[in-house]
N, C-alpha and C positions, 0 to 999 in steps of 0.2 A: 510495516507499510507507513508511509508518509503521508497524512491527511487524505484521507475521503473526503469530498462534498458531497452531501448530502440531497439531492431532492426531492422533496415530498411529493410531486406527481406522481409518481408509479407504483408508489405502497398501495393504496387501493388495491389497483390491478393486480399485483403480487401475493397479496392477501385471498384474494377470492379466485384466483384461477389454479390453486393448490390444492390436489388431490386429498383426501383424509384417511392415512393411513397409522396404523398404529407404529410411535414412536420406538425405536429400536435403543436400550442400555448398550453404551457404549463401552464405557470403563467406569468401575466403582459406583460411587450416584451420579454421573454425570450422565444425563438423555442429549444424544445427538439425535434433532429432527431431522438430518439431512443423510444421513445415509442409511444404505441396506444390507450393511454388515451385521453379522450375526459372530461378535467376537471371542463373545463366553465360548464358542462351538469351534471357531479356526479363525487364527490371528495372522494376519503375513509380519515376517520379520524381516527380510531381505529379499530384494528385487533385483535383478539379471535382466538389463533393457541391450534388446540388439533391433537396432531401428535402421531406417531409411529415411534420409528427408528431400522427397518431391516437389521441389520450387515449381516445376509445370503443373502438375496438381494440386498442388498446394495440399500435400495430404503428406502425413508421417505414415511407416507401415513396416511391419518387423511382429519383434515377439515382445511379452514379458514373461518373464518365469521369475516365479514366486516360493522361496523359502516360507513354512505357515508352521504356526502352533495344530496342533491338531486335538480337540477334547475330544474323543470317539465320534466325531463326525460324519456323517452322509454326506454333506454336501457343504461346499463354501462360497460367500457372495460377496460380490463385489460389485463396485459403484460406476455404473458407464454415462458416457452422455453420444451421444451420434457418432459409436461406432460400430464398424461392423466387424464381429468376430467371426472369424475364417474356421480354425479350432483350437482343440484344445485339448491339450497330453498331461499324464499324469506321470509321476517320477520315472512308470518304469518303461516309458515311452510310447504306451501307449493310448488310440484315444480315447477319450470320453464326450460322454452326452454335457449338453450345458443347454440353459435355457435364457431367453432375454425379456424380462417383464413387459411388463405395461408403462406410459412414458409418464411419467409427472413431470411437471411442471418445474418441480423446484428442483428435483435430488436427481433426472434422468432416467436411464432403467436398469433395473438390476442384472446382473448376471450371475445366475447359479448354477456352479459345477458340482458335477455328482461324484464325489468321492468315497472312498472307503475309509473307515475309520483309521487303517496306518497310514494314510498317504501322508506325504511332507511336502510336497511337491508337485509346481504344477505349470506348463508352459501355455500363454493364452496368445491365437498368433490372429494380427487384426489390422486394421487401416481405421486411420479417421479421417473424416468428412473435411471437405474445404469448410465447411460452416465451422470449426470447430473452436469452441467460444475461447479458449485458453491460446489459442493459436494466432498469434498475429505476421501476418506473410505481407512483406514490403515489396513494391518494385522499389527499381535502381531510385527514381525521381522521388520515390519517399524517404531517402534516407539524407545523411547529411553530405555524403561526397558525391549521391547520385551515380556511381559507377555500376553496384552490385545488389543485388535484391537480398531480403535478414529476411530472418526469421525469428521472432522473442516468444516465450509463454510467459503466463500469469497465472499462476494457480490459486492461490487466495481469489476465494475462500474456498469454493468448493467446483473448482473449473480443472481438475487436473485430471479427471473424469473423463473429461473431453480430448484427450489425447493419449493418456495409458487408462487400462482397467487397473481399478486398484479399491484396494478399501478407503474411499477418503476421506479421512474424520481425523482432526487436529489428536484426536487421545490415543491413536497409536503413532509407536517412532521405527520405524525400519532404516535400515542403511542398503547402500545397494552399488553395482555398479554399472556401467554402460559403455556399447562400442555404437559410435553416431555415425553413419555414412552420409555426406555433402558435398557437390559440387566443388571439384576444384578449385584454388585459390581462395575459398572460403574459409574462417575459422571457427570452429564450433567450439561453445565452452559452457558447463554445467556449472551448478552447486555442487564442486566436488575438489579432489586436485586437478588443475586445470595447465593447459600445455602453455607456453609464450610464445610459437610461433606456428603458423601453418604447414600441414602435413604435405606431401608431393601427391598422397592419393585421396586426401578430403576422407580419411580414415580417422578416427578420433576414440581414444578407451580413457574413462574417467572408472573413480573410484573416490566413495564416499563412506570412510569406515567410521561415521560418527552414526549413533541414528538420528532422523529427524522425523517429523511429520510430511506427510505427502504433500499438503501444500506449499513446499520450501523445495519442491524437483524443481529445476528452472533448466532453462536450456536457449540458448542464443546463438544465431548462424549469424555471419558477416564478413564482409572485407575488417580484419580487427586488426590494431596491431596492440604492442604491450608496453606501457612504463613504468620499470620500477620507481618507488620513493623511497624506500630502503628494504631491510632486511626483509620484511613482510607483510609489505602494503606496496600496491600501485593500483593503476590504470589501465583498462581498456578501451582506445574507443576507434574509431574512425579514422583512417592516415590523416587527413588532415585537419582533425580534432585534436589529435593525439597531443601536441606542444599543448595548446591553452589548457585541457583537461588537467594535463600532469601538473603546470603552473595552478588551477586553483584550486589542485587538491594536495598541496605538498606540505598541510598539516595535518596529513592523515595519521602517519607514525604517531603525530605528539597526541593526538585522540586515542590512540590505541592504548598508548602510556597510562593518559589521563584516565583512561575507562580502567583500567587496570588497577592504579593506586586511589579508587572508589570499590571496588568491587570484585577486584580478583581478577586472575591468572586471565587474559584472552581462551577460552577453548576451543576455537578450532584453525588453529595454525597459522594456514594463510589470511588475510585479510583485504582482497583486492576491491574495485570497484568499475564497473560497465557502464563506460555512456550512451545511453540508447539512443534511436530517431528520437522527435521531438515528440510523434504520436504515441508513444508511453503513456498511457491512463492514469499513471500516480508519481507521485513526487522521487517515491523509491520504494525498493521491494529489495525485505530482508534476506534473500536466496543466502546462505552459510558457505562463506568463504567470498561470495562471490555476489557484491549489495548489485542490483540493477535501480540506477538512475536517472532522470532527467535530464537532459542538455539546458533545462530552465538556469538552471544553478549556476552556469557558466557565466557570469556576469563582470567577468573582468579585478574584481575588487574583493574577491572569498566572504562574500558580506552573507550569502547563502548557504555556506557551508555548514549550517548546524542540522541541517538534513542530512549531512552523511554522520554526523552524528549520531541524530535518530537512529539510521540504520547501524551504524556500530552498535548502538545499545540494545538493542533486539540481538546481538550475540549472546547477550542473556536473557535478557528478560522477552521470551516466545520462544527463539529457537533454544535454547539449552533450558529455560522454563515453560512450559509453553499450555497456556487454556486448552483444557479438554473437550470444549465444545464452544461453538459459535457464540452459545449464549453469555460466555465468560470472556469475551473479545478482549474486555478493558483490565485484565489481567495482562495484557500483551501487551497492550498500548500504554496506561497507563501510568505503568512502572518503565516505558520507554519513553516516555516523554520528562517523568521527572529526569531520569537518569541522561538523558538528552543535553538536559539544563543543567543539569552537575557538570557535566562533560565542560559545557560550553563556557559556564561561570568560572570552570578551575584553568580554562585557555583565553578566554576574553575579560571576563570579568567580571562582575555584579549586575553592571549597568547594561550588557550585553545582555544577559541572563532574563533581568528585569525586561527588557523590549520583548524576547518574543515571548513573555510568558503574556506582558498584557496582549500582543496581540494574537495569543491563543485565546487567553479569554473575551477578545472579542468575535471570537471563529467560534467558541462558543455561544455566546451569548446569540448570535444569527442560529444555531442550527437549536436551542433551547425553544425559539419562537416558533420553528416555521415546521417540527416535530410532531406528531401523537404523541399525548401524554406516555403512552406504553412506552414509548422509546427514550423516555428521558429518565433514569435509571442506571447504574453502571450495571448493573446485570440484569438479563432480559430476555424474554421468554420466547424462541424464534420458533414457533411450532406452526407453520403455516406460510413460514418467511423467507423468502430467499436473503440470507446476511451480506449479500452483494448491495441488496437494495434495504439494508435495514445499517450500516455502520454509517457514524458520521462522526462529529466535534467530539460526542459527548462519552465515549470511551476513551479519549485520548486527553481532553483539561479536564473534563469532570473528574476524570481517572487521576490526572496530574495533582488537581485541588485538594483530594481526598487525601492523598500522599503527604501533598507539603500539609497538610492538617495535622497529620500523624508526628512528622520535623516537629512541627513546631510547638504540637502536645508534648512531643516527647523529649527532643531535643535531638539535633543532627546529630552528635555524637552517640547517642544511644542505635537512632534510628537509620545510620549508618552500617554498627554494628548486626541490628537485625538482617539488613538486607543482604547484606555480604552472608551471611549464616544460612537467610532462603535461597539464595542462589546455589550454594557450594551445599545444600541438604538435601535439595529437589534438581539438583543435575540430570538431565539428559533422564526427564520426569515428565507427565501431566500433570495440571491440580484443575478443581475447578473454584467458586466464589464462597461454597462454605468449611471446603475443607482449608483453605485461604486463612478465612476468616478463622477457624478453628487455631491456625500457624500463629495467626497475629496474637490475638489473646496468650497461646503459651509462653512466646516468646518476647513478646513487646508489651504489654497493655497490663499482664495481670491481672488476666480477667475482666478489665474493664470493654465493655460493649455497647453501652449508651450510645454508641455514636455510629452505631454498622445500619439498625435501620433507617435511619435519616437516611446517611449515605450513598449507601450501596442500594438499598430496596426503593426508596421511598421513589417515586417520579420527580420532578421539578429541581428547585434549587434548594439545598439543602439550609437548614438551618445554621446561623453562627459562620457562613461564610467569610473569606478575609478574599476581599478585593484586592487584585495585585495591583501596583502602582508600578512607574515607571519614572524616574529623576530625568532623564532624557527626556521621554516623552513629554515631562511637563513642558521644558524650554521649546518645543517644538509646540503645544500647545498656545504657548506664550505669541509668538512666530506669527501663527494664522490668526491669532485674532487680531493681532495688527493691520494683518492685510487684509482682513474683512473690512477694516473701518476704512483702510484707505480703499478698496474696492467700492464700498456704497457709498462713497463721496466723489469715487470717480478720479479720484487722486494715482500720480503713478508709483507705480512700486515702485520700492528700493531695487537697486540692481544689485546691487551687493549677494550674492547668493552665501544661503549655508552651506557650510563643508557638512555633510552628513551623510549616517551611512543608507540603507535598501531602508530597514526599518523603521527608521524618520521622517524619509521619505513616505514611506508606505501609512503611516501615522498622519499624516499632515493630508494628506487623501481622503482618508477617510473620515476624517473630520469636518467633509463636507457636506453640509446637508443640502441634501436636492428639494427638501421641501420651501427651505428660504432663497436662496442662490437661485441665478438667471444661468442658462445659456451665456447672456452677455459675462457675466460675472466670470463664469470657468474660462472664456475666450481670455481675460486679462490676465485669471490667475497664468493660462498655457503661453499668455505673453510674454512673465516672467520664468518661467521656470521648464519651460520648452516639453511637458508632459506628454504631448503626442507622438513625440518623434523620439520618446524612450526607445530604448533596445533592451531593456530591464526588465523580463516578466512579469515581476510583481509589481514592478510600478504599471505596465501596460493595461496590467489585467485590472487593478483598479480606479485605473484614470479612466480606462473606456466604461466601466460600469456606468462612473459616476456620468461622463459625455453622454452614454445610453439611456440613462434616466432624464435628462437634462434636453437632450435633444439635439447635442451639441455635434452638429452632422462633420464639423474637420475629422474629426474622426475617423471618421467612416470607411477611408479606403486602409487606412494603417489596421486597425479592426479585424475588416476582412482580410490582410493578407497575415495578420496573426490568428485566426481561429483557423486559419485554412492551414498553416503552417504546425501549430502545437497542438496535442490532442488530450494534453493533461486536465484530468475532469474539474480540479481545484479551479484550472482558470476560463474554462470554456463552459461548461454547467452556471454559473454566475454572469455568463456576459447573454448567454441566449435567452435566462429566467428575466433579466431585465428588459431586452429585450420585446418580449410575448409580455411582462406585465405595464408596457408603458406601449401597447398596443402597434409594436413594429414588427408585425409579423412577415410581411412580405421581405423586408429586409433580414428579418432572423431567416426564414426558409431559405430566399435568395443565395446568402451565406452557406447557408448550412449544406445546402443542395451537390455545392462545390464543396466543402469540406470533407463532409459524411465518409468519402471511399480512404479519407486516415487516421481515421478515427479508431481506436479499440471496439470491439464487442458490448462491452461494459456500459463504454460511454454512448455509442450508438442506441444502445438499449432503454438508455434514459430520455436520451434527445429523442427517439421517434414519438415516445409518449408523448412530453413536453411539447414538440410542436407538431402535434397531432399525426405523429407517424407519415411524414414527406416523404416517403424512399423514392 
């Protein structure tokens, strides 16, 4: 997954409104606080989904049936969130009793079926809730051609619940397959092999014979169509997305390459990519085979493409390596984020590389301040926590920082070699942060560890950090402070503009401080350099902050028809926070009030907090 933001209103409430149940061993030492699997006892291995999908209800409805481990078990449980279980048959078709807990807060309720110690087998047949948190159901007018109503899930972290029962905890890997039934003219496409054109009966059979973790099921309904880029890489998105899409993704192949001659063989075949509505809650989601993306990225000039990077590089490092529990998140990210910037350095170049690394650690450095100590840590103790509301920056550069530490202790060349070694040793594996660390030492270090409690355990910033720089960024430094002196003198800018790319732009933004700078001041800089009337994500999202802090009301209507428009938390969590803390709440509600019904689950969940729950 591509950047979480972070915000600290709703930990509280997250924290104290979670039931106190005793922790359930997952795999090995790793404690998953979030589910109610009992796996030492019956493990599913393979799932059989034959579903329905209800655009007027807004509800999926079918069966699962479950291949399991069986240790002389009675009974076996599983993870549900707001559904309602119809019944439930054992292998040899007939039924069985099952029971449905008590609700928590964090993890939903359990479902426990009564087996016999031989069973292998088991079909659970059920509907979920229009509420249901993983499910997001578009009309026509939400999407981007406005013809046809989608349908996307999001199962990270622990939202898959809400739409199949299943055991959902990162430390097991099942493979599975499914027949999707949808409204004619629609295309349905999983994490799986996937079809390129729509069926005559809205019939659809996927087959996923890698295993992975449950929260990597993904599942997308749409008017879609399909672009190759070659052998095995393209596009999905929208008929009339589809040209610009396939244009600024048509260096996916050479990513594919490049991730390849870093790291090894591509593992799972095909390699495509989905562009979603704009209301997609994250940048992108690693779904195996099949990355789902933001329409953000589309920017005319591939200046954003190292997000699908990102997502390439979680073909290793999470889904073919993948954290055994929540608490070892930055096992996933961390090593996708370095491996992100290899990518990107060995197709762009150094300089490339160097931008977004420093402005991760600036995305860092915001979510290090505005954190609980407890959560600044790369590993981290989620017993009490929903990991929806507990991930942010500091898995993902903390995790990065840690990495390039290790390069540079060790030397790329070595540290090269190690990782190529973890990935191809721990295939289509769990680990968690000390059996990790256990790897590092044998393999890399030599027993050297001086350096794991700092890192990985300690909170804050680590000791003997090395600040990333950027050679671009400086000349772009260079840049603004010119036009600071020419702005407090009232003098006019040069007209002359920089050729530069998203991220220099994005640099020269945030370089403004709202504590010294007028209102008047940002009116000259948007004189020159026409920032309101971006169509750039990234530059919109951080021009309006900086306007929102500022007061700088032009803004205002572009604002609203962007928060109303993208439902991505990166850039809409950031414009409402400033919003509510430079005390424009009527305008944040106002906004929001119109926004709210395109928003994700996710994101909805944080903004009602934050602005004191407007529904």
């Amino acid at each position: 997954m591509y950047k979480i933001f972070f915000s600290v209103v709703g930990i509280g409430f997250i924290m104290s409104s979670c039931g106190q149940q005793q922790p359930l061993v997952a795999e090995g030492k790793s404690i998953d606080y979030q589910t109610y699997a009992h796996l030492s006892k019956a493990k599913i291995t393979h799932l059989t989904w034959d579903v329905e999908a209800d655009f007027d209800q807004k509800i999926i409805k079918g069966s699962a049936a479950y291949d399991f481990e069986n240790h002389q078990a009675k009974e076996i449980y599983f993870d549900t969130s707001l559904l309602t279980i119809d019944s439930v048959l054992l292998n040899n078709g007939k039924k069985t009793t099952f029971e449905v807990g008590e609700l928590d807060a964090v993890k939903g309720r359990s479902l426990k079926v009564n087996i016999s110690p031989k069973d292998k087998k088991v079909i659970i047949y059920y509907k979920t809730s229009p509420e249901a948190s993983a499910l997001q159901w578009l009309d026509p007018e939400q999407t981007h051609d406005k013809k046809h109503p989608y349908l996307l899930t999001q199962g990270q972290a622990i939202l898959t619940r809400s739409y199949i029962p299943i055991q959902d905890t990162p430390s097991i890997r099942i493979t599975y397959e499914a027949t999707v039934r949808v409204p004619k003219g629609l295309l349905a496409l999983m994490s799986a092999i996937n079809p390129k054109e729509k069926t005559e009966d809205g019939v659809y059979h996927f087959k996923m014979p890698q295993a992975l973790p449950p929260y990597l099921i993904a599942l997308a309904i749409g008017d879609l169509e399909y672009q190759a880029i070659d052998q095995r890489t393209g596009v999905y998105a929208e008929p009339t997305q589809l040209k610009d899409a396939a244009w600024e993704l048509a260096d996916m192949g050479k990513m594919v390459t490049a991730a390849e001659g870093l790291y090894g063989e591509y593992p799972w075949g095909q390699y495509d990519v989905l562009i979603l509505p704009p209301s997609f809650p994250f940048g992108g989601m690693e779904n195996p085979r099949l990355t789902f993306s933001t329409p953000t990225i589309l920017v005319g000039d591939r200046s954003l493409t190292n997000l699908i990077a990102h997502e390439l590089a979680h073909s290793w490092s999470g889904n073919l390596v993948t954290n055994a529990t929540w608490n070892d998140f930055w096992l996933n990210e961390g090593f996708t984020v370095y491996f992100e910037r290899r990518i990107m350095e060995a197709l762009e170049g150094k300089d490339y590389a160097d931008m977004i690394t420093v402005i991760g650690y600036q995305d860092l450095k915001t979510s290090m301040e505005m954190l609980p100590a407890n959560l600044t840590s790369l590993y981290i103790d989620l017993d009490g926590i929903n990991p929806d509301d507990a991930f942010s920056d500091v898995p993902y550069d903390k995790g990065y920082l840690f990495l390039k530490m290790l390069e540079d202790r060790y030397g790329r060349a070595q540290f090269d070699v190690f990782i190529k070694k973890y990935f191809k040793e721990n295939a289509f594996k769990t680990t968690n942060t000390e059996d990790f660390i256990t790897y590092l030492k044998d393999n890399l270090t030599n027993g050297e560890d001086d350096f794991v409690q700092n890192w990985v355990y300690d909170t804050g910033w680590p000791k003997g950090l090395v600040v990333p720089t950027s050679r671009l960024f400086e000349l772009v430094e260079k840049q603004y402070a010119t036009d600071i002196v020419q702005i407090q003198k009232r003098q006019a800018i040069s007209d002359k503009l920089p050729q530069w790319s998203t991220n220099e732009w994005l640099h020269y933004i945030r370089l403004i401080d709202v504590a010294v700078l007028t209102k008047e001041d940002l009116a000259l800089i948007d004189k020159r350099y026409h920032f309101t009337d971006s169509k750039n994500a990234e530059i919109q999202c951080a021009w309006y902050e900086k306007s929102f802090r500022l007061k700088y009301e032009k803004v205002n209507a572009n604002a609203k028809a962007f928060l109303t428009q993208v439902g991505r938390r990166k850039f809409i969590e950031p414009l409402y926070l400033a919003l509510k803390q430079t005390n424009q709440m009527d305008l944040a509600r106002d906004i929001y009030k119109e926004a709210r019904p395109n928003y994700h689950f996710l994101a909805r969940q944080t903004l009602d907090v934050m602005l004191e729950n407007p529904k």
